[in-house]
Steps between C-alpha positions, in 0.01 A plus 500: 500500500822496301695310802236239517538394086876548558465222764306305299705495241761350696244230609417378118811550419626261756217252406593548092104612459624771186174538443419662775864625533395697189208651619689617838676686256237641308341619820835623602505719244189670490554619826815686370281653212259600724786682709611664153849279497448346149823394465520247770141428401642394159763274633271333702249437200791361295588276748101409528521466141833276437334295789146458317721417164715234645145273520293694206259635743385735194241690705756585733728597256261675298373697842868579626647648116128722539704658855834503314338700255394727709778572770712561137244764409512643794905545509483581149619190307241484234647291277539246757110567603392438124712178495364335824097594362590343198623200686193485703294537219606173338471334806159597522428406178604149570303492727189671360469735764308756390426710753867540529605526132219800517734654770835468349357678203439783715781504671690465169323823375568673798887419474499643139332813557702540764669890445861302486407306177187640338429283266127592564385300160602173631410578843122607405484208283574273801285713737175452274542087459515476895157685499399340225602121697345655822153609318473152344572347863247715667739606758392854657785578711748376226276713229546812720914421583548505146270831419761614754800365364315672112492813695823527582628364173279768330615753701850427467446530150340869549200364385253701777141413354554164456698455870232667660207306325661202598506608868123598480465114448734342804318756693139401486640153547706572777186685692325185409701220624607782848873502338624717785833456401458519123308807576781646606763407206209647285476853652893495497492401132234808446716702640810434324287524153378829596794665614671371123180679414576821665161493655636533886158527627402192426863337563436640837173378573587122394851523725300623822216217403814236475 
């Protein structure tokens, strides 16, 4: 797959779409995070991204600092990470996006519970308003990412109860909607809480159910 966008990207490029040079890119990239290499995936979604800027192509742009954001969490550079979801969430606000402001305030929340940086107040406080944004919206699968997300944040935070009540609630929506995979980032999320816990059983029977 990755030699047939690397060829097309030498096609638009040779016809000056950058449009679509851009998105060669972006797909470009997400291979490479799918194969784990997020640091070529981040080079790739900067170049996506300075390509999307040079014509204001704010969805783009707003889609491509969301993949910045995370290739930098995943090597560790939170403070870039924070910076590039605060980018993208004034470009979504420009553009009224909610559904997408909703995630960036999740992501956001995540970043800043994150064990590096716990600042858990500001990162529960952002958690909660992209529940809050996806409860007004209606949006199940975006209600049970961020009880997710609230989950992790409150378990971060070594606040069990609240983690796990949390998870009770992605998890009836996740057997409702047949969320295979967010099935399985639940029961990995039990897990973790109850081995903080010190209740192995139960860590045990969520990591052989994940």
């Amino acid at each position: 797959a990755i030699d047939f966008y690397f060829k097309a990207l030498q096609n638009e490029y040779s016809l000056g779409n950058q449009k679509r040079e851009a998105d060669c890119y972006s797909n470009i990239a997400n291979i490479y995070a799918i194969k784990g290499d997020h640091r070529t995936a981040l080079e790739n979604h900067s170049k996506a991204f300075d390509l999307y800027n040079e014509f204001d192509q704010k969805k783009g742009m707003g889609v491509a600092l969301n993949n910045m954001s995370v290739a930098n969490k995943e090597l560790g550079n939170l403070d870039a990470a924070i910076q590039q979801i605060s980018n993208a969430l004034i470009i979504h606000e420009q553009l009224n996006s909610k559904k997408d402001i909703a995630l960036d305030y999740t992501n956001m929340g995540q970043l800043y519970c994150d064990k590096k940086i716990k600042d858990f107040k500001k990162g529960l406080e952002y958690l909660n308003k992209g529940l809050e944004m996806q409860e007004k919206l209606d949006d199940k699968i975006g209600i049970m990412e961020s009880l997710i997300g609230l989950a992790q944040g409150y378990n971060d935070a070594n606040r069990s109860a609240e983690a796990i009540s949390f998870l009770q609630r992605a998890e009836n929506i996740a057997l409702e909607t047949e969320g295979a995979s967010a099935l399985q980032d639940i029961y990995e999320t039990y897990s973790e809480i109850y081995e903080k816990m010190g209740v192995y059983k139960n860590a045990l029977f969520y990591y052989r159910k994940s």
